[in-house]
C-alpha positions as CSV (number, residue, x, y, z in Angstrom):
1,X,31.3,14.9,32.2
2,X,30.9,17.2,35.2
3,X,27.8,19.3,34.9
4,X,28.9,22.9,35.0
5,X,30.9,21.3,31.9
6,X,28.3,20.3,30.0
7,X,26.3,23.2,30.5
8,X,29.5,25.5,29.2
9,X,29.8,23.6,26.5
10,X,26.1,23.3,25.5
11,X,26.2,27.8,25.8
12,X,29.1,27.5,23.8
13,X,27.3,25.6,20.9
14,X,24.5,27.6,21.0
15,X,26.0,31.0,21.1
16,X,28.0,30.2,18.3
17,X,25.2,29.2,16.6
18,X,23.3,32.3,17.1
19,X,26.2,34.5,16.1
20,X,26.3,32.4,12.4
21,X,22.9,33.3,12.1
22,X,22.8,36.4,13.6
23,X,22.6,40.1,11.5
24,X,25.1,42.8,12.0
25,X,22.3,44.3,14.4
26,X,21.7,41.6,16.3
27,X,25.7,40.9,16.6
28,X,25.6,44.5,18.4
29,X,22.9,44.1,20.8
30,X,24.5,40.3,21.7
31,X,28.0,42.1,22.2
32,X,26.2,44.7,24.8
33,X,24.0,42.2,26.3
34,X,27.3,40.2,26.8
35,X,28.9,43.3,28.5
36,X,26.2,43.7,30.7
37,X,26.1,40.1,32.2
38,X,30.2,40.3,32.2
39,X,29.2,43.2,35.0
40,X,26.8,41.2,36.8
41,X,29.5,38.3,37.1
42,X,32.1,41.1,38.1
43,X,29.5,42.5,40.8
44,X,29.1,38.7,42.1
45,X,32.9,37.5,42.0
46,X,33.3,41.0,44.3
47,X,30.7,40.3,46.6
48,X,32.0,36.6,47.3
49,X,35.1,38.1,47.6
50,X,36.8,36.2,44.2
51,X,38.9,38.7,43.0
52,X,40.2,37.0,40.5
53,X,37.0,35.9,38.4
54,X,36.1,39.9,39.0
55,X,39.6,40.6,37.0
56,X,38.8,38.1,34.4
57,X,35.1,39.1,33.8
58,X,36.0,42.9,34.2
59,X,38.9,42.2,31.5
60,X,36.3,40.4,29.2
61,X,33.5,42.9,29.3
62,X,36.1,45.7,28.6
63,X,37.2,43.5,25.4
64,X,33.6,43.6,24.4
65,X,33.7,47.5,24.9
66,X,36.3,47.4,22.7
67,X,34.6,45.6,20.3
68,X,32.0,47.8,20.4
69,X,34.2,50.8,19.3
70,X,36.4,48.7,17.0
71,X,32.4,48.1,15.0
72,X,31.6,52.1,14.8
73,X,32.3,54.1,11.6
74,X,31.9,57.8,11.3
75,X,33.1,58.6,8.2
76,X,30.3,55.7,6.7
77,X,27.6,57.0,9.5
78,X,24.7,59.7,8.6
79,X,25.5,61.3,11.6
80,X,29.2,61.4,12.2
81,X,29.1,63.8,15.4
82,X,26.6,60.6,17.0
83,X,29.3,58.0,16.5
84,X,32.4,59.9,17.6
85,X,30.1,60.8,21.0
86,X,28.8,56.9,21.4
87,X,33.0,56.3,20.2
88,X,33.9,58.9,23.6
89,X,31.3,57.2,25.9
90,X,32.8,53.7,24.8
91,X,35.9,54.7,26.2
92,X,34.3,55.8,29.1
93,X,32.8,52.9,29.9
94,X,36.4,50.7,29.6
95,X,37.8,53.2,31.5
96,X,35.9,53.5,34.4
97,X,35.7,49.6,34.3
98,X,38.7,49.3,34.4
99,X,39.2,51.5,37.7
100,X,36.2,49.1,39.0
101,X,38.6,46.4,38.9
102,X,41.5,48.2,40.2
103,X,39.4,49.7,43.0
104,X,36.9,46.6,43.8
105,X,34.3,48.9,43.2
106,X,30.6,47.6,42.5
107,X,29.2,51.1,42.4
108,X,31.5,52.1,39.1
109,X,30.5,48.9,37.5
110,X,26.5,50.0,38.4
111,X,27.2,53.2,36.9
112,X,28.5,51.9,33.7
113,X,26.0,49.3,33.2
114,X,23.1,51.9,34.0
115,X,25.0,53.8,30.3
116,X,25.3,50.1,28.3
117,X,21.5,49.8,29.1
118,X,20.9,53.2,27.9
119,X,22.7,52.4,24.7
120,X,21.4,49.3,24.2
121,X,17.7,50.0,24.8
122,X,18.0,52.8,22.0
123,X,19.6,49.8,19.9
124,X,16.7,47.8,20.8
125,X,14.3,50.1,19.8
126,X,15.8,50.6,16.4
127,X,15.4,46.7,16.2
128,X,11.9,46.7,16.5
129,X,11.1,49.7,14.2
130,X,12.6,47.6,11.3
């Protein structure tokens, strides 16, 4: 098996596994931790000049975005005014990813990995005060 193979299939395995075990917390911060290193990808397919892999990745961290969104519930939330604004930035963030890819443009995909981080350092402080 060739290496790059094995190595797929071993993250495969192994994310799956952490997803069965995972909480509906930790699901979240996986999900924007996978956004954020779908960017990076993006930002290296771009500067080698692979268009293609920056479409694919681009696509795949905007499905993740739209995971995100597809997870939030106002009418359930405490605050529902917070989740309709995190809803609103959500589809910021797909939408000016989505110009990224149509543009080639690594300093949209900076921008909206500068608000995941923002969102999911908050996340990951409400982690650690549980």
């Amino acid at each position: 098996m060739h290496p790059m193979r094995a190595l797929n299939a071993y993250q495969k395995v192994n994310s799956h596994a952490q997803t069965s075990e995972a909480s509906p917390h930790r699901l979240v911060q996986m999900l924007m931790q996978g956004s954020l290193d779908r960017m990076a990808q993006a930002k290296g397919a771009l500067s080698r000049g692979d268009v293609a892999t920056k479409g694919v990745v681009l696509g795949k961290a905007v499905d993740i975005i739209g995971g995100l969104r597809e997870g939030l519930d106002a009418e359930k939330a405490e605050n529902p005014d917070a989740i309709r604004d995190l809803d609103s930035l959500y589809a910021y963030m797909a939408t000016r990813l989505t110009q990224a890819n149509i543009k080639n443009d690594p300093l949209i995909i900076d921008e909206v990995a500068k608000l995941m981080i923002t969102v999911k350092s908050g996340w990951d402080a409400i982690a650690s005060n549980e």
